[in-house]
N, C-alpha and C positions, 0 to 999 in steps of 0.2 A: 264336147261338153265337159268332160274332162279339167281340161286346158282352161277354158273360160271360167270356172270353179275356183280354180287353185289359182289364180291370176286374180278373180276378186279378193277371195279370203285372203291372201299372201298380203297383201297391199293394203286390207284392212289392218292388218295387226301392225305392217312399217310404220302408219301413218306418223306416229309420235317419233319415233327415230328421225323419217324423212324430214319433218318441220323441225327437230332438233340442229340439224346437221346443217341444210341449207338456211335455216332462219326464218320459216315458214309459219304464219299464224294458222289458227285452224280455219277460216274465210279460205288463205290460201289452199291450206290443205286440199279442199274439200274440191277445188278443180281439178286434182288430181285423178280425185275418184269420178268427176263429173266429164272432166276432158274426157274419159274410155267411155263413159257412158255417153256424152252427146253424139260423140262420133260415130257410136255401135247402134244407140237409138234414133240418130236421124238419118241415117242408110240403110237403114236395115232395108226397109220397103224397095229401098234400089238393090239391094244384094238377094234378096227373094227375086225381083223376078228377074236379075240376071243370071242368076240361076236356072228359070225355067227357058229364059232365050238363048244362053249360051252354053248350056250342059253343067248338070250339078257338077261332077266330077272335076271339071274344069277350075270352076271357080273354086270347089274350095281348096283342092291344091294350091291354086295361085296366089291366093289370099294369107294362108298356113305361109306360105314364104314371108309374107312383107308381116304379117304379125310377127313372126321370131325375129327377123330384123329388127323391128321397132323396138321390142324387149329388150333386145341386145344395146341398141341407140341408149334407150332409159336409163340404163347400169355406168352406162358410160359417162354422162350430161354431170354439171356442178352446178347447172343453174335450173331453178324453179321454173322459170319459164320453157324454158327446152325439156323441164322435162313433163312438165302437161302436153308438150308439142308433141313428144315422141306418144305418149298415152292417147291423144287425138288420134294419131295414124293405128296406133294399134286397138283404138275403135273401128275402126272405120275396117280396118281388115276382119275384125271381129266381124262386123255387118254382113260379110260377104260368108265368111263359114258358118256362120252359125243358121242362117235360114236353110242354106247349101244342105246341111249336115241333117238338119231334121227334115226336108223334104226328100233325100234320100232315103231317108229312113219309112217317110207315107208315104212313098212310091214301091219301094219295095214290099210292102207289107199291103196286105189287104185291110180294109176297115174292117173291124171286130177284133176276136179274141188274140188275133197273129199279131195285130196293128198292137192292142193297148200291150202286149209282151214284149215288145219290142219300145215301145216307149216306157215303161216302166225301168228295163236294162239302161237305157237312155238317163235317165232318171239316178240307178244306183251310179254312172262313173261322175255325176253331177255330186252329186254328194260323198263318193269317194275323194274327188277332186276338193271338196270346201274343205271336207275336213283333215285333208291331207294337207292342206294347203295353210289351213292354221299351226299342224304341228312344224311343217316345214318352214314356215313362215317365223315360228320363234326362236327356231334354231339358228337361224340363218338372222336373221336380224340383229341376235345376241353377238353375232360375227362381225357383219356388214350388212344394212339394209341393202343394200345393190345386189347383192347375192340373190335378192327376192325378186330379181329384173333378170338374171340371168337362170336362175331355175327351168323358166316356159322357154327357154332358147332348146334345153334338151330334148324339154317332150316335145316340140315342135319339130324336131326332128324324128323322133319315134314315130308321131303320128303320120308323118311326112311316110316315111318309110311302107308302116304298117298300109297306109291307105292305097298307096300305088299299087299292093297286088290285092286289097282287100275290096275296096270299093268298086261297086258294077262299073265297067264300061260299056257306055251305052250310047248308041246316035240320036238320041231321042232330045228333041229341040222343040218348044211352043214357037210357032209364026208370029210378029208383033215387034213392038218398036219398044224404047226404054225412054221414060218419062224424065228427061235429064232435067227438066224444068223446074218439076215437084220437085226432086230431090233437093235442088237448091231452098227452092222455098221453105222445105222442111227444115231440113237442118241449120238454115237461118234465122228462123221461127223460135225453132228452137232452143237454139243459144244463146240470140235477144232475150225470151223468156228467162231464161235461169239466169242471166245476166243481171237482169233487174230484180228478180225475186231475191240474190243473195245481196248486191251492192247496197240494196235499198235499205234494209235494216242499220246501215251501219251511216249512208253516208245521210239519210232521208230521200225527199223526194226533190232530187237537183235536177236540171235542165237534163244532165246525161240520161240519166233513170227515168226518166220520164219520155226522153226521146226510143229509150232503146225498149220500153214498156209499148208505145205505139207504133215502135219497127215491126216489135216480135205479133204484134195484134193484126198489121198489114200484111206480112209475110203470113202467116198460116191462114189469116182470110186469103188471101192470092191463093194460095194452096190450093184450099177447095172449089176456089172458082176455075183454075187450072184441069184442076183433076174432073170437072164436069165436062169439061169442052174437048180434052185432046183425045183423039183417036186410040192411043192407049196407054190409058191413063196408070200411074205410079198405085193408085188404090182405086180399085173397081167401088166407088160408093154404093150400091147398093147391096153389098155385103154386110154392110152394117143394118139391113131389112130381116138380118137373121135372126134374131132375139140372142138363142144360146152362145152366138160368135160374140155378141155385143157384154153379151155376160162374162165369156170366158175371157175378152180379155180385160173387163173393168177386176176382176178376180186378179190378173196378169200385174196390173197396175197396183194395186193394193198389197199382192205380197211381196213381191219384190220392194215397191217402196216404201213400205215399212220396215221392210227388215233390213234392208240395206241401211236406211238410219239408223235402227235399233244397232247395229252392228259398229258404225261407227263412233253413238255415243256409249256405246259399252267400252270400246277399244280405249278410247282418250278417257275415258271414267275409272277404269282398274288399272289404266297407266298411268297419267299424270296426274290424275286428284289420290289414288291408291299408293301409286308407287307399286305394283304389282309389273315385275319383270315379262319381257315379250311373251316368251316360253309359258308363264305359268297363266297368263293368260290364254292364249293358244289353246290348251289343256282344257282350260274352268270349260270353253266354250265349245269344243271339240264333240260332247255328248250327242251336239244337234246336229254334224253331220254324221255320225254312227249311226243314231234312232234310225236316219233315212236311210240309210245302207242296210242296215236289217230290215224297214220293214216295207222298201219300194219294192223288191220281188215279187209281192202276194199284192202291190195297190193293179196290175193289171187282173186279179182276179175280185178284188176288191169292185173295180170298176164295173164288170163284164155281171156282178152279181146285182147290187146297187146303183149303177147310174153314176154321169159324171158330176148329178148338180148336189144329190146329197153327200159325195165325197168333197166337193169344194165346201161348200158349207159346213162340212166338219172340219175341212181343214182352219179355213179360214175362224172357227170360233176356237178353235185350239191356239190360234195368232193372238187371240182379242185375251185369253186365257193366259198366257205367259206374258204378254205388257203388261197385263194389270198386278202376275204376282210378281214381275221386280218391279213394278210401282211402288204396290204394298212392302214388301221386302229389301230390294236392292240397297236402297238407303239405311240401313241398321249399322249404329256407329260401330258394333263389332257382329261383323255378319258370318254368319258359319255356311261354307260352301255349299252343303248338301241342302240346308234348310231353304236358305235366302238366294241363291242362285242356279243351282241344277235342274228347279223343277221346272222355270221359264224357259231355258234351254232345253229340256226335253218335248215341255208343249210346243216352242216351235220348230221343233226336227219331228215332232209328229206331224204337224201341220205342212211340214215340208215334204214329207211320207206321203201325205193322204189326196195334197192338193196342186205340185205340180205336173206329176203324171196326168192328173184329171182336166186341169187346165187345157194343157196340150191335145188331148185325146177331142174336148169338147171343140176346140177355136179351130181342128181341121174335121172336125166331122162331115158328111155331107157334102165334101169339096171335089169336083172333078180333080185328077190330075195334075191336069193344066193349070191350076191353080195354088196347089200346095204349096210353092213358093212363096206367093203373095201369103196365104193363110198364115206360113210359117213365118214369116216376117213382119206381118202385122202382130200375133201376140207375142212376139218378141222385140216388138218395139213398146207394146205396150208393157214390158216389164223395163225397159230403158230409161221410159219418159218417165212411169210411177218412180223407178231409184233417182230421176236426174233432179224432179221438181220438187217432192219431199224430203230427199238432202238436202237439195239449195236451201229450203223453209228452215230446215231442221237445223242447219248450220246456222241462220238468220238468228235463230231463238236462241239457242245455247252459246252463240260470240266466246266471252271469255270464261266459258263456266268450273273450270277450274280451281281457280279460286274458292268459288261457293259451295265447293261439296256438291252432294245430289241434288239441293235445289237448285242450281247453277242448268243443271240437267232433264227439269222435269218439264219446262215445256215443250222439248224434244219429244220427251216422253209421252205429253199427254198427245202429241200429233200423230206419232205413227199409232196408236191405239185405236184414235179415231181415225184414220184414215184404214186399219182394219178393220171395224167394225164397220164403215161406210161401204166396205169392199161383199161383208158380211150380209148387210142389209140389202144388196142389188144382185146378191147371189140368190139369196132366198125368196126372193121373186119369183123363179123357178117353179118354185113350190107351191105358191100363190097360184100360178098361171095353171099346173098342172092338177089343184084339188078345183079350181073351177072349173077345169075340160071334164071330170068325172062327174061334178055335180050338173050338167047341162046333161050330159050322157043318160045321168041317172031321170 
């Protein structure tokens, strides 16, 4: 969790160095951050349950190798294209630790107050990680952006290390077969889709965009008609009959994909329309992984008193609460840090506080076992797909906004806002559902 942390944040802050250096527009840019994401989000579902068929412990060892490799490949590349290519593979390893890593965690723990304590923990090295990974990130970038590709080559070793005598070893294997089909279809789905969401703004709607617009529509329709039929299927569909799973992960989708564009038009906004160095960027935005570091400890007691749905809906309007004041604010020809920008970065590292322990807690509640794989890799794809398709949009609207100052920036802005408060409005349903069980009751 960690590792995945400080690997986004780190690479958020390069981005302007990296298009510097190679000659990379921000369109190009944003494959950067999309290539880790397609490949983390359209596997994931395959690395969950390979997970649960071939032994957690296995897989995420094996995986923790080929991602520090990949890392290490990235640092080394001169070219844009190789170096999305090496970011693909070290999605796609991601895919395979990261569902690994948390169904270990709901395997070992029981569901209740042991479970949410242990995902809250889970929770603090996730945001140790971000915001270790901004201050590391500016340092190192002030040096050489490639520094910020060889950094996760260490901990990748540490963690390497540490897991071999820390992590259970266990014989314990689900019976079942692995959906290599889906998987295809997904991850093909899915990179036709952001393929034409980002192309299309720029070039219109040409023969290609419009081809790879009705690829991506074929492939994820194949999807689902795949995943009804096979014997055992990539996503059990009728999981999605769960209301609170369907909630937690449209929650899943909205904060990650909001913030993850928030993050990167903040980055190209206080660097190249500011002129604000790596470092002191790094810094301004830093607050928002500390709040979570302080205050994920007390979200499993938080949960265990309150419930996960009005914890996500606090989180989540604390999201809708900091777009809107650097909306208001961000744009001040002479903006005073404390006023115009700390307080949006505090609301969303509360919001990061409150709602992704709760997230997590809710999308594997109720789940045998044998399943926590799938669970855990289903709301972890859906934080993939929410950062891969509202960047691609988000890059779409902002093009060369540079030049324009914050307006160049605000239709960036006004998306991830509303795609938080969308995220807001199908949380709070919840709420809806459960004052009318009491008023039947009554």
């Amino acid at each position: 969790m960690f590792l995945d942390a400080l690997d986004v944040s780190m690479v958020g802050v390069a981005l302007p160095s990296i298009g510097h250096d190679l000659g990379l527009d921000t369109s190009a840019l944003q494959w950067i951050v999309n290539g880790y994401i397609l490949g983390y989000g359209g596997l994931l579902l395959l690395g969950g349950r390979a997970a649960d068929l071939l032994g957690r412990r296995q897989v995420f060892l094996t995986a923790l190798v080929v991602f520090g490799v990949a890392s290490l490949l990235g640092g080394l590349v001169d070219d844009g294209l190789l170096l999305v290519a090496t970011r693909i593979v070290k999605g796609v390893a991601a895919a395979f630790t990261a569902p690994a890593a948390l169904s270990i965690i709901t395997t070992t723990f029981k569901e209740g107050p042991d479970r949410n304590r242990a995902l809250s923990i889970f929770t603090i090295f996730g945001a140790t990680g971000y915001a270790s990974g901004l201050i590391v990130s500016g340092l190192l970038t002030g040096i050489d952006w490639r520094l910020t590709f060889y950094m996760p080559v260490a901990v990748v070793a540490i963690v390497l290390v540490t897991a071999w005598f820390v992590v259970p070893r266990t014989s314990e294997k689900e019976e079942g077969g692995i959906d290599f089909t889906g998987a295809v279809l997904l991850t093909g789905g899915m990179l036709s889709a952001v393929y034409t969401i980002v192309t299309a703004p720029e070039t219109g709607f040409t023969a290609t965009v419009v081809a790879t617009g009705l690829l991506a529509v074929g492939l994820l329709g194949a999807f689902f008609v795949v995943e009804n039929r096979v014997s055992h299927p990539l996503v059990r569909l009728s999981i999605f009959k769960v209301r609170s799973i369907v909630r937690a992960n449209l929650a899943a989708l909205a904060i990650f994909g909001s913030y993850l564009s928030f993050q990167t038009i903040v980055s190209l906004y206080l660097q190249n329309t500011l002129g604000w160095e790596p470092l002191r960027m790094a810094l301004a935005m830093a607050p928002a992984g500390i709040i979570v570091a302080i205050l994920s400890p007390i979200a499993g007691n938080l949960i265990d008193r309150f419930g996960t749905a009005p914890m996500i809906i606090a989180a989540l309007t604390s999201f809708v609460a900091g777009y809107l004041w650097f909306l208001a604010r961000g744009g001040n020809a002479d903006p005073t840090y404390a006023l115009d920008y700390l307080p949006a970065f505090l609301l969303l590292g509360l919001g990061f506080a409150l709602g992704f322990s709760s997230v997590m807690v809710q999308a594997t509640e109720g789940i045998a076992d044998h399943e926590q794989g799938l669970a855990s890799g289903l709301v972890q794809t859906s934080l993939q797909i929410g950062g891969a398709v509202v960047l691609a949009v988000t890059t779409g609207l902002i093009g060369g906004a540079a030049a324009e100052g914050i307006a160049g920036y605000r239709p960036g802005l006004y998306l991830v806002t509303a795609v938080a408060a969308i995220g807001l409005a199908a949380s709070a349903t919840a709420l809806l559902t459960r004052n009318q069980k009491v008023t039947e009751l009554a």
